[in-house]
PDB file of N, CA, C and O in Angstrom:
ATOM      1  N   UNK A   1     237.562 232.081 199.667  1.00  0.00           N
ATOM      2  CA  UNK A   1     238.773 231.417 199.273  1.00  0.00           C
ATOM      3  C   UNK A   1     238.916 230.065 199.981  1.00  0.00           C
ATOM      4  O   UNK A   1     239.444 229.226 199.250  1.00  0.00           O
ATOM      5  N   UNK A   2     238.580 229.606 201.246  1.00  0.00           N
ATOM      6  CA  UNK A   2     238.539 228.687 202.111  1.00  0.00           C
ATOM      7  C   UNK A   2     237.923 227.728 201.640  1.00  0.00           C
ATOM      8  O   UNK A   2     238.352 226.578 201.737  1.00  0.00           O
ATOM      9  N   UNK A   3     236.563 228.104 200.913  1.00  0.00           N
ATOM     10  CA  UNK A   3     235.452 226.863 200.472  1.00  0.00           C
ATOM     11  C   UNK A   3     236.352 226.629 199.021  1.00  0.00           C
ATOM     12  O   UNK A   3     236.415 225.503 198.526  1.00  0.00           O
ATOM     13  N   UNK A   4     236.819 227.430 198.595  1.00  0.00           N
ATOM     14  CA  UNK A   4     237.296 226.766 197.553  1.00  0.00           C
ATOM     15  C   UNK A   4     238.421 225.431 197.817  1.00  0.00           C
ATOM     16  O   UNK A   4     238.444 224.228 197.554  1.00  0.00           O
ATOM     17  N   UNK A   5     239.036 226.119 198.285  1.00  0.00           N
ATOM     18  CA  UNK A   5     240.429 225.273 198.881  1.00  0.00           C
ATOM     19  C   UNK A   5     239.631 223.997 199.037  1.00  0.00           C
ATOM     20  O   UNK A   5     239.799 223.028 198.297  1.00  0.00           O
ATOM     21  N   UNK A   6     238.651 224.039 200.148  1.00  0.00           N
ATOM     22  CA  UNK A   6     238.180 222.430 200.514  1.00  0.00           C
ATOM     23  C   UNK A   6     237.423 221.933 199.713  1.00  0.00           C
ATOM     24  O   UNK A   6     237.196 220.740 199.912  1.00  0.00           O
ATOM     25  N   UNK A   7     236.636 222.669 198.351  1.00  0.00           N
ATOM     26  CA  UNK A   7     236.183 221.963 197.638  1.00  0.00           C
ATOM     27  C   UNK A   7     237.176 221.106 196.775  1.00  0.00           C
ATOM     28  O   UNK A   7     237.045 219.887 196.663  1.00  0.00           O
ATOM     29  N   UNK A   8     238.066 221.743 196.240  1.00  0.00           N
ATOM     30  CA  UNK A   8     239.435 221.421 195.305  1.00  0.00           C
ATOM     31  C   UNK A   8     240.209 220.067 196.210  1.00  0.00           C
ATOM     32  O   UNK A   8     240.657 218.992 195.811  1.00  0.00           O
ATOM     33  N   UNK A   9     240.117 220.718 197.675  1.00  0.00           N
ATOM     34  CA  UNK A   9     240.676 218.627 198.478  1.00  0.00           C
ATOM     35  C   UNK A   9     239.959 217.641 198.128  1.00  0.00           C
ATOM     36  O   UNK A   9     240.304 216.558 197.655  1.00  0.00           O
ATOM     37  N   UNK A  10     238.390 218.261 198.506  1.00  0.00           N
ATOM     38  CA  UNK A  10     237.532 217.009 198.227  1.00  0.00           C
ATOM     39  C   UNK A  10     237.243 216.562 196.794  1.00  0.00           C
ATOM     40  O   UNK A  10     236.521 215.661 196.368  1.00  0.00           O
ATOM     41  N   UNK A  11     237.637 217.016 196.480  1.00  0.00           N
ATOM     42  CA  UNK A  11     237.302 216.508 194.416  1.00  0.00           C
ATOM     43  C   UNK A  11     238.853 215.834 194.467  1.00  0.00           C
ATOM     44  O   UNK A  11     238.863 214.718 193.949  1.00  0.00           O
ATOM     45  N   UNK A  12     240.392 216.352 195.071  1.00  0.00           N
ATOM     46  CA  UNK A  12     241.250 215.301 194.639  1.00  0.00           C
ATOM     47  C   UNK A  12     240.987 214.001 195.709  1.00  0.00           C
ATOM     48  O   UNK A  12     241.300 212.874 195.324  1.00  0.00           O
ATOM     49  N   UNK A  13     240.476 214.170 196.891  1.00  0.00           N
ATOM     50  CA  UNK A  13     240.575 212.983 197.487  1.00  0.00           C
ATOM     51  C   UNK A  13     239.636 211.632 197.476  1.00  0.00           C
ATOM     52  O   UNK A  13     239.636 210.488 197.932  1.00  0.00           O
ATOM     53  N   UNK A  14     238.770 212.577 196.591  1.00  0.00           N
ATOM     54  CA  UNK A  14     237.379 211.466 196.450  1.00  0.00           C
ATOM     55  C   UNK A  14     237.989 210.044 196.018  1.00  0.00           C
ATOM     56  O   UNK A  14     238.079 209.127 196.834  1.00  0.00           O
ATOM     57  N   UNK A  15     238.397 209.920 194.700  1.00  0.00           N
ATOM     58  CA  UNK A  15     239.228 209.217 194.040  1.00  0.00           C
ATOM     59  C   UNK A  15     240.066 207.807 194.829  1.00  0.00           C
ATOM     60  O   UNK A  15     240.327 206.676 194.419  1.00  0.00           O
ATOM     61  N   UNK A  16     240.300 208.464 196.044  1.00  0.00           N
ATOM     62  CA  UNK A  16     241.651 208.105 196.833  1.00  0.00           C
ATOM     63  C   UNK A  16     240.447 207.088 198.073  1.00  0.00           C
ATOM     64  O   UNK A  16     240.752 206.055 198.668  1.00  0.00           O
ATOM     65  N   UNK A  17     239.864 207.410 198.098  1.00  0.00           N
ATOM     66  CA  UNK A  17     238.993 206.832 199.103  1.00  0.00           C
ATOM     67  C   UNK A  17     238.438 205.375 198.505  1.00  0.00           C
ATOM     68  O   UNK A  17     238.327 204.319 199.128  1.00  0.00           O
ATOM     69  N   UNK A  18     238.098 205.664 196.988  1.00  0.00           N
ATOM     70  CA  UNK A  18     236.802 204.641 196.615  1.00  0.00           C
ATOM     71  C   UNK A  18     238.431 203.082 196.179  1.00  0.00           C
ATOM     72  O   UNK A  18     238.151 201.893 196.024  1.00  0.00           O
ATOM     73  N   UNK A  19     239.694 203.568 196.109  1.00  0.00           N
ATOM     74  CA  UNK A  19     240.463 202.552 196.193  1.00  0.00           C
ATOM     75  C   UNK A  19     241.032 202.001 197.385  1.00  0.00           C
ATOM     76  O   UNK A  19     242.077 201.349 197.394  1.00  0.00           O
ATOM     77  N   UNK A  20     240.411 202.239 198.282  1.00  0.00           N
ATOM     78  CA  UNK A  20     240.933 201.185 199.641  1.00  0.00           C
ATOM     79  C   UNK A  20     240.506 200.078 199.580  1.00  0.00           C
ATOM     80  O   UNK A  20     239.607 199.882 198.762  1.00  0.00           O
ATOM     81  N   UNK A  21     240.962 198.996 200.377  1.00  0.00           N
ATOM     82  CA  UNK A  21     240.752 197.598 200.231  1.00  0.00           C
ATOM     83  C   UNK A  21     239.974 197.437 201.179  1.00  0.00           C
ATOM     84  O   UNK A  21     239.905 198.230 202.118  1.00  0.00           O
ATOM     85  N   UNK A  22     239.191 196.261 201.057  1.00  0.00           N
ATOM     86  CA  UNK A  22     237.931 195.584 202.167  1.00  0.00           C
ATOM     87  C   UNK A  22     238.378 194.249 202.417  1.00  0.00           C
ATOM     88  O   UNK A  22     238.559 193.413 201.533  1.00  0.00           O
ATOM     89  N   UNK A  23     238.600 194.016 203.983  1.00  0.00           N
ATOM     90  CA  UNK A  23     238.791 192.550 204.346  1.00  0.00           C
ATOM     91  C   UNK A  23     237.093 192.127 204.548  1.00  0.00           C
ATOM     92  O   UNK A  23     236.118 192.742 204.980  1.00  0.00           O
ATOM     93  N   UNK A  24     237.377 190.320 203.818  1.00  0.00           N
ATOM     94  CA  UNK A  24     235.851 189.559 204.301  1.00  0.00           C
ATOM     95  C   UNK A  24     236.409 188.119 204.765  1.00  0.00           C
ATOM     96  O   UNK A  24     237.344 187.666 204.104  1.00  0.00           O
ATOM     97  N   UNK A  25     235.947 187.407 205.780  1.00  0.00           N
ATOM     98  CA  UNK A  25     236.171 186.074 206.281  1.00  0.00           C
ATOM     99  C   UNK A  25     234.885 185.233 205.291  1.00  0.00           C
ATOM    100  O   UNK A  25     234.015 185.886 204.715  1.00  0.00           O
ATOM    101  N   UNK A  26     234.940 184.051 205.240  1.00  0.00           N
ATOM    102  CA  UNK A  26     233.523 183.296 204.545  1.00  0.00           C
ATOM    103  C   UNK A  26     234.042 182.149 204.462  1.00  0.00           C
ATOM    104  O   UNK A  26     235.053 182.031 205.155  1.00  0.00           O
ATOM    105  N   UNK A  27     233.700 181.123 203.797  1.00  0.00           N
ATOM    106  CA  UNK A  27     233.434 179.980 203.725  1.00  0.00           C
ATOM    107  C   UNK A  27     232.958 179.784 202.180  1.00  0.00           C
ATOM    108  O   UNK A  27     231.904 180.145 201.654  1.00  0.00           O
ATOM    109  N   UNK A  28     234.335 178.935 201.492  1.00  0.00           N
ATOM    110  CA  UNK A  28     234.092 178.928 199.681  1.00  0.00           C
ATOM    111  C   UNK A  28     233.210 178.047 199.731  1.00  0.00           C
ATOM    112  O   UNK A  28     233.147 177.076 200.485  1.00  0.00           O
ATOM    113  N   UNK A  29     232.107 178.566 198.456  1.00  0.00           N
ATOM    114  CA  UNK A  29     230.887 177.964 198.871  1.00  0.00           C
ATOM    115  C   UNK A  29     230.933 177.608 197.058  1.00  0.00           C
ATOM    116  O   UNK A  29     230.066 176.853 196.618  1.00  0.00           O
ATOM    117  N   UNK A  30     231.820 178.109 196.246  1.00  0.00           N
ATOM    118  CA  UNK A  30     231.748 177.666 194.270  1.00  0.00           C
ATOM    119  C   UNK A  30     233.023 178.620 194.345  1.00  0.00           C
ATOM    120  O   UNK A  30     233.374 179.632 194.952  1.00  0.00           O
ATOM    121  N   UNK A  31     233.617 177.566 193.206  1.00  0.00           N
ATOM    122  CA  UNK A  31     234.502 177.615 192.618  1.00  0.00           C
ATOM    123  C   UNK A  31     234.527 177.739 190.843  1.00  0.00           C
ATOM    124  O   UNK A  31     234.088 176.765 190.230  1.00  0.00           O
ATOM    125  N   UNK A  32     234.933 178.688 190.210  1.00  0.00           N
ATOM    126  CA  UNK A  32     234.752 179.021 188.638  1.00  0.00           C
ATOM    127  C   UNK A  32     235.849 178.683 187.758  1.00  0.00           C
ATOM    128  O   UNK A  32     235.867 179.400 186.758  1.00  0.00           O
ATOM    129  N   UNK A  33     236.424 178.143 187.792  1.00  0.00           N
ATOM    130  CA  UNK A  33     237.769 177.532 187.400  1.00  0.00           C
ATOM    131  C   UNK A  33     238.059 178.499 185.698  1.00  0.00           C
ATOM    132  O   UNK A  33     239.145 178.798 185.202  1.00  0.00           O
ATOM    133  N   UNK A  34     236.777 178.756 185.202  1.00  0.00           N
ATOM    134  CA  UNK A  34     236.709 179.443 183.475  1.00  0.00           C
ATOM    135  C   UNK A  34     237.223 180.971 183.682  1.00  0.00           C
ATOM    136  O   UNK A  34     238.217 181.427 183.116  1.00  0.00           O
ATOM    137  N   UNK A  35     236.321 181.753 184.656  1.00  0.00           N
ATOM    138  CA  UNK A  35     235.845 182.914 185.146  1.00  0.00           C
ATOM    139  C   UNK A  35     236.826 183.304 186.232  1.00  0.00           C
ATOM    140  O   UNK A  35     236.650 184.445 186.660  1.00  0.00           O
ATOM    141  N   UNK A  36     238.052 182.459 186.901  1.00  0.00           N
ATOM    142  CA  UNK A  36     238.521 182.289 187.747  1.00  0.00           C
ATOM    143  C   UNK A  36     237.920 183.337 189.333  1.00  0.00           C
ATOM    144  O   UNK A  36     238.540 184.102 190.072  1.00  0.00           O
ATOM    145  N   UNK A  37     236.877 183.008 189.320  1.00  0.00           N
ATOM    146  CA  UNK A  37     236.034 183.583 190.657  1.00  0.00           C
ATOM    147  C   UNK A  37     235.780 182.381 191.761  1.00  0.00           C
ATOM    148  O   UNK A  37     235.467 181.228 191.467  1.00  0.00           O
ATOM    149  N   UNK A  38     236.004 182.960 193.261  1.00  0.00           N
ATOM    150  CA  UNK A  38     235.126 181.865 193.790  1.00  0.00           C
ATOM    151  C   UNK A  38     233.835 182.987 194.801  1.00  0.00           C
ATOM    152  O   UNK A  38     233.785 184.175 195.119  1.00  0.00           O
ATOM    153  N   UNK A  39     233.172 182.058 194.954  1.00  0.00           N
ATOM    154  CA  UNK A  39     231.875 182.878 195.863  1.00  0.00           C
ATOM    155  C   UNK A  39     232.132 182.392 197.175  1.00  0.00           C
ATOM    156  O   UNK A  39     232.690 181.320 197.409  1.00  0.00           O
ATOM    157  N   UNK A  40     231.648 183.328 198.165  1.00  0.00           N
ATOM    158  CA  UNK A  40     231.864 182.876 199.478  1.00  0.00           C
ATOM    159  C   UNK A  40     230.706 182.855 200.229  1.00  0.00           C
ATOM    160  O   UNK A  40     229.714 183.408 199.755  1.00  0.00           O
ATOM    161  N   UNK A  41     230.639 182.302 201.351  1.00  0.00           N
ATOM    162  CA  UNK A  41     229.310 181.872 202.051  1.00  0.00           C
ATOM    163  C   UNK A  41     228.447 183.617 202.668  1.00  0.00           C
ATOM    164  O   UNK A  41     227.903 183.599 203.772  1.00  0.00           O
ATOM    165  N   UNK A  42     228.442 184.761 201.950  1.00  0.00           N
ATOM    166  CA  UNK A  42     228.490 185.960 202.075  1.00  0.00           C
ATOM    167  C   UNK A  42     227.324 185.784 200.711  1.00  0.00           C
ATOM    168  O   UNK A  42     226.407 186.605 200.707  1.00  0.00           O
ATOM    169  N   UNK A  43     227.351 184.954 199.813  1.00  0.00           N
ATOM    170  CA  UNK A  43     227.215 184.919 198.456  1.00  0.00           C
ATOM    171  C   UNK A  43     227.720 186.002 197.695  1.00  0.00           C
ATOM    172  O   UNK A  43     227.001 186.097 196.701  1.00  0.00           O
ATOM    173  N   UNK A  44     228.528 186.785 197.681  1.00  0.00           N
ATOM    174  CA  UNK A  44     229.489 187.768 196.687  1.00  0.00           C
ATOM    175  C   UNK A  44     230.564 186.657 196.220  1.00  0.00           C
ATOM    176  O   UNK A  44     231.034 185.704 196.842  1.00  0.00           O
ATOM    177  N   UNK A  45     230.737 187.016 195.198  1.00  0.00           N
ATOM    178  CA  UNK A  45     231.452 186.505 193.977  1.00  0.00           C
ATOM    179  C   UNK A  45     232.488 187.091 193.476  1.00  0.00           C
ATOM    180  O   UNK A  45     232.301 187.961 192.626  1.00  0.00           O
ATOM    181  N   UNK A  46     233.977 186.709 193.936  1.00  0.00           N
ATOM    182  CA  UNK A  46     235.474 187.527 193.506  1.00  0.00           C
ATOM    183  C   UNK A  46     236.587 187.059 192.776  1.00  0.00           C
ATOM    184  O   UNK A  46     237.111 185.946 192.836  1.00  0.00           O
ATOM    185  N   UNK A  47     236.931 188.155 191.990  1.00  0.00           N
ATOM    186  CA  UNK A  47     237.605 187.824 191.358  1.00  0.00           C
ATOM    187  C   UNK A  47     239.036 187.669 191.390  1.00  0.00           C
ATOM    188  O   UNK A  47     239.729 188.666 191.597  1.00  0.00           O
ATOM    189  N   UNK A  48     239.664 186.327 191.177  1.00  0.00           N
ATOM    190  CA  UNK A  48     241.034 186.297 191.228  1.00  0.00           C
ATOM    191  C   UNK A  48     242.268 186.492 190.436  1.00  0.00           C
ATOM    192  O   UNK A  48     242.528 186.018 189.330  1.00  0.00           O
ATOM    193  N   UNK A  49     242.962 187.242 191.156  1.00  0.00           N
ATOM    194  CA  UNK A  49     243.536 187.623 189.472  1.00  0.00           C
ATOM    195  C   UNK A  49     244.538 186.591 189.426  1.00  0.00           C
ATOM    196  O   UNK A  49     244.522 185.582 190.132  1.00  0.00           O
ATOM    197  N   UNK A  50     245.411 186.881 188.570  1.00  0.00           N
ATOM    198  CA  UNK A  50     246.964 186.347 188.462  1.00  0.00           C
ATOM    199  C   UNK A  50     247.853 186.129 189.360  1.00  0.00           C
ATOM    200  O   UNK A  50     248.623 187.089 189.351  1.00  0.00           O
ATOM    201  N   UNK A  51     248.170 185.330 190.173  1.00  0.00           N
ATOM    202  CA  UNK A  51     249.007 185.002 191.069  1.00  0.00           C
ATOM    203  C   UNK A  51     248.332 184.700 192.232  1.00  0.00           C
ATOM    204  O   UNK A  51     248.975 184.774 193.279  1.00  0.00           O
ATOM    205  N   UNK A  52     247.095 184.355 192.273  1.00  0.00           N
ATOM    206  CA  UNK A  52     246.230 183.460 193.282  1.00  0.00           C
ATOM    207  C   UNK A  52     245.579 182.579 192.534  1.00  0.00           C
ATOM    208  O   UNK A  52     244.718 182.777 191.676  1.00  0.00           O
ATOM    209  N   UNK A  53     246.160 181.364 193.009  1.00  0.00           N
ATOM    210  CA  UNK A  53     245.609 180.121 192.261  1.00  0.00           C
ATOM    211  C   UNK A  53     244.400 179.786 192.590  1.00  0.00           C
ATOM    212  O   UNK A  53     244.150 179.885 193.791  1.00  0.00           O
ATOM    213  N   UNK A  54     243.403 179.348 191.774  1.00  0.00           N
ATOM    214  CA  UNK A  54     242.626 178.467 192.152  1.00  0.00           C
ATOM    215  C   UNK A  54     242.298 177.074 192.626  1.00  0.00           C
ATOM    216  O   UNK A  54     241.450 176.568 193.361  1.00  0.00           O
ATOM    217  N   UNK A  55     243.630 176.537 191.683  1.00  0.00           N
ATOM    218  CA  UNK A  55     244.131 174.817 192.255  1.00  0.00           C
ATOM    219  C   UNK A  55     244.237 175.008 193.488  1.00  0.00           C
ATOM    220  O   UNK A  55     243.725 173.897 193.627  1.00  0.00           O
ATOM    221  N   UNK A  56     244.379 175.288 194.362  1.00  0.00           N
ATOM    222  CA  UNK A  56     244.999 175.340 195.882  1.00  0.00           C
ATOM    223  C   UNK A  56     243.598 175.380 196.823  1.00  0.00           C
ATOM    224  O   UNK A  56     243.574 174.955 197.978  1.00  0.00           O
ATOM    225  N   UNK A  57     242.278 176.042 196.034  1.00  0.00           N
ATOM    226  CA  UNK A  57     241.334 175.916 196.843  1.00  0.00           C
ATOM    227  C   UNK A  57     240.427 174.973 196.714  1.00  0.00           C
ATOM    228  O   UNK A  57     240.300 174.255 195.723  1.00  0.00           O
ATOM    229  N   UNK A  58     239.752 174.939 197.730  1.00  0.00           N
ATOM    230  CA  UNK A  58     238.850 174.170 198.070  1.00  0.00           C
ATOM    231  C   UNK A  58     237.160 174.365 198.558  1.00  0.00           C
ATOM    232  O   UNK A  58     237.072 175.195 199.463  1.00  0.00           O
ATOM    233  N   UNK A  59     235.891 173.799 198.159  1.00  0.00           N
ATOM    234  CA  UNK A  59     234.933 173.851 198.627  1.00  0.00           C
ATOM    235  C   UNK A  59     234.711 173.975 200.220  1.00  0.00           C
ATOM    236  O   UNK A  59     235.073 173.011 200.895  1.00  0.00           O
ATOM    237  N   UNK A  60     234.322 174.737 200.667  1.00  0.00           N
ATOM    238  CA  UNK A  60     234.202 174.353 202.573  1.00  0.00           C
ATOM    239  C   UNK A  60     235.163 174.739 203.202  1.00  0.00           C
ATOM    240  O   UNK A  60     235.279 174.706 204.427  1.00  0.00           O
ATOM    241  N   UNK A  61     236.193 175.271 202.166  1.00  0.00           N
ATOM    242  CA  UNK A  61     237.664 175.924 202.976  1.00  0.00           C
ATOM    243  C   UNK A  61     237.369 177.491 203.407  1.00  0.00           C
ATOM    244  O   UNK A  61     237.333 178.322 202.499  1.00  0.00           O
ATOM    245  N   UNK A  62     237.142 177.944 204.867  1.00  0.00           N
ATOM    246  CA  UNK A  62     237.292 178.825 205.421  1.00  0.00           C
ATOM    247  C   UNK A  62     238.553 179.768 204.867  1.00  0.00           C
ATOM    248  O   UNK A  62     239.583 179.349 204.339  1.00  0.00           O
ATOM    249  N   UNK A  63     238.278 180.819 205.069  1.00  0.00           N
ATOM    250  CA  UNK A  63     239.594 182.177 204.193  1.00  0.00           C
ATOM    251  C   UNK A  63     238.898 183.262 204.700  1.00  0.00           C
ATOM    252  O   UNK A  63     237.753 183.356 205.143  1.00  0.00           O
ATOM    253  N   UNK A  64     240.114 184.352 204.504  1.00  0.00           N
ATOM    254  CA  UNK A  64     240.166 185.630 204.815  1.00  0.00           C
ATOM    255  C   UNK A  64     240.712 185.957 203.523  1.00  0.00           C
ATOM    256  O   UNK A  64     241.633 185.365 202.961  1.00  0.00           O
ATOM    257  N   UNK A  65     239.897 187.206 202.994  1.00  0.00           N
ATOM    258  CA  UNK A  65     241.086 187.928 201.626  1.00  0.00           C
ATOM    259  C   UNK A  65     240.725 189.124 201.854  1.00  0.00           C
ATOM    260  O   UNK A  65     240.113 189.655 202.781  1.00  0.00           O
ATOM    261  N   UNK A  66     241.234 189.542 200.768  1.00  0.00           N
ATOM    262  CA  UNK A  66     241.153 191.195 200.878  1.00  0.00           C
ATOM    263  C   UNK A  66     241.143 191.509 199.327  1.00  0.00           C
ATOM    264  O   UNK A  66     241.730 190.821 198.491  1.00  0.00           O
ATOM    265  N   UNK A  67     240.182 192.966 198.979  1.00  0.00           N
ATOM    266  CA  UNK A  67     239.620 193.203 197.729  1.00  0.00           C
ATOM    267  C   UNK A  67     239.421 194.476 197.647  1.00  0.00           C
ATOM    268  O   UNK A  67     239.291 195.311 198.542  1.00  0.00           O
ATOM    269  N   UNK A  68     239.403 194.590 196.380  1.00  0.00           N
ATOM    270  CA  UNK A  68     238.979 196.412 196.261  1.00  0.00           C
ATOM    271  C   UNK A  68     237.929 196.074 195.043  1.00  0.00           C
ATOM    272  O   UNK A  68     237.924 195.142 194.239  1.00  0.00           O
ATOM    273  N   UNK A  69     237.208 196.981 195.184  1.00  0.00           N
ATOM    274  CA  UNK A  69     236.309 196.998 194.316  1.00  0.00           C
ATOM    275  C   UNK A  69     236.969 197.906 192.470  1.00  0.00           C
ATOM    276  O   UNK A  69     237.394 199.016 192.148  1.00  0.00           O
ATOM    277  N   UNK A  70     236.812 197.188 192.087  1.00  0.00           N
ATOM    278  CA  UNK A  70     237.203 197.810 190.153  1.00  0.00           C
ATOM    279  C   UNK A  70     236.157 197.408 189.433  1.00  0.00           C
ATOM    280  O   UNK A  70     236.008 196.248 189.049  1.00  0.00           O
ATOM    281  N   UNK A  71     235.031 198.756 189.112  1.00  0.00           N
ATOM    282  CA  UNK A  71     233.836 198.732 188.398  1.00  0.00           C
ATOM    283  C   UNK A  71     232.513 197.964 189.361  1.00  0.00           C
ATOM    284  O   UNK A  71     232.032 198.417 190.400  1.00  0.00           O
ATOM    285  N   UNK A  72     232.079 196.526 188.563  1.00  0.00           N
ATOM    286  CA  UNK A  72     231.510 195.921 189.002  1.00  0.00           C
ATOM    287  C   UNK A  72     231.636 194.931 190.070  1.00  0.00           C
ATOM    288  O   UNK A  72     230.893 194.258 190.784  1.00  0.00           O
ATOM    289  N   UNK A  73     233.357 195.195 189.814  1.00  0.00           N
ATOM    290  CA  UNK A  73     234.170 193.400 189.906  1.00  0.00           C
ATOM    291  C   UNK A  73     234.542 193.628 191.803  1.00  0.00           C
ATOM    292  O   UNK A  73     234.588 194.811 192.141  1.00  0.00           O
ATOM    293  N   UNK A  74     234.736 192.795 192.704  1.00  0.00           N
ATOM    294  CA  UNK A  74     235.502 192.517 193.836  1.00  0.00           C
ATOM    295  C   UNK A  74     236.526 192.069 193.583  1.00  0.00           C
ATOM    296  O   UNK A  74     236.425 190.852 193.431  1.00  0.00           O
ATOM    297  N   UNK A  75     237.840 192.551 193.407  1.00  0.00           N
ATOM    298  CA  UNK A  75     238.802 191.870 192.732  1.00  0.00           C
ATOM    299  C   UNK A  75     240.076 191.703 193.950  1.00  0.00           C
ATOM    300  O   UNK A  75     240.653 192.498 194.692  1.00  0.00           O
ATOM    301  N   UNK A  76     240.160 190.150 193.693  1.00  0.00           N
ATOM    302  CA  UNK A  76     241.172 189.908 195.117  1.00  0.00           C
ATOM    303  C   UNK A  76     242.424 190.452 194.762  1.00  0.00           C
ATOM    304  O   UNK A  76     242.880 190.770 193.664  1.00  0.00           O
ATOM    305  N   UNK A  77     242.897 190.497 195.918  1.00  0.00           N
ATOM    306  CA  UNK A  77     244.486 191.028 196.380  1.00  0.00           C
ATOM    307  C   UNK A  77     245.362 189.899 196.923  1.00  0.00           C
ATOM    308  O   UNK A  77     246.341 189.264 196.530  1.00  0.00           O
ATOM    309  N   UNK A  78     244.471 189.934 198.145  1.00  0.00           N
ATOM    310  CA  UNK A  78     245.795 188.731 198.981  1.00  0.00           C
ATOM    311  C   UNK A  78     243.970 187.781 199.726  1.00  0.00           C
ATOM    312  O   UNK A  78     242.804 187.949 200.084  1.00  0.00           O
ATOM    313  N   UNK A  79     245.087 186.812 199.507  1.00  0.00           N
ATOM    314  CA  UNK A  79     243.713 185.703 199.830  1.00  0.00           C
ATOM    315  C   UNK A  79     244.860 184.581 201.363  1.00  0.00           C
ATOM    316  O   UNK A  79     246.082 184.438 201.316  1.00  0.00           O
ATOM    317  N   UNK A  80     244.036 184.076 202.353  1.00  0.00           N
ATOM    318  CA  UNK A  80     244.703 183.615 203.580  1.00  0.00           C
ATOM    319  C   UNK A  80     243.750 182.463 204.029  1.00  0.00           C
ATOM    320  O   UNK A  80     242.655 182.796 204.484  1.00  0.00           O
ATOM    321  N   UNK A  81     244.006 181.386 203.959  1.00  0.00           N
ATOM    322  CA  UNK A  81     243.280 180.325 205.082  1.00  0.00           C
ATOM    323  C   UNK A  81     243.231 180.457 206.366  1.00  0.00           C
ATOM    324  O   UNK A  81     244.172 180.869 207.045  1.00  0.00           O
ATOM    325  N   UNK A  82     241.657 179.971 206.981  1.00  0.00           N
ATOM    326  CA  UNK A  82     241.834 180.554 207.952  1.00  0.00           C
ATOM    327  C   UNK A  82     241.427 178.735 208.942  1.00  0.00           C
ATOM    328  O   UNK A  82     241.383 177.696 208.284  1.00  0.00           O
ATOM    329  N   UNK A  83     241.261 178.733 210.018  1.00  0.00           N
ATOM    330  CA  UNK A  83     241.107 177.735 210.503  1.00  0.00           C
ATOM    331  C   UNK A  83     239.868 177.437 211.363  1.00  0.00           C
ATOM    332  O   UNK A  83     239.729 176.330 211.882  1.00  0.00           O
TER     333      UNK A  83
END
């Protein structure tokens, strides 16, 4: 009865794990203005959604954001200049 129980946690919590967010520091290294992605000196490539502009950034501008992964995509959350 026990292994069941913890199998039945781990099948609901799996789920719950693979949506946490990942902080990365880098250095914008391209900007996609179409695709609205920028790549960072990491070379990963993220996506920005709606309510993080792209006008505001810059080539060579140091940042901190934060992302969760959806499918293929790194898809930003909260994006921060850093100095």
């Amino acid at each position: 009865m026990k292994s069941r129980m913890i199998i039945a946690v781990m099948l609901v919590l799996s789920p719950i794990s693979a949506a946490f967010a990942a902080k990365v520091s880098g250095t914008i290294t391209a900007i996609s203005k179409n695709a609205d992605t920028i790549t960072l000196s990491d070379g990963k490539t993220y996506l920005l959604p709606e309510g993080i502009e792209d006008t505001k950034l810059r080539l060579g501008e140091k940042v901190q954001l934060t992302y969760a992964g959806k499918g293929s995509k790194a898809v930003v959350s909260h994006l921060v200049p850093q100095k």
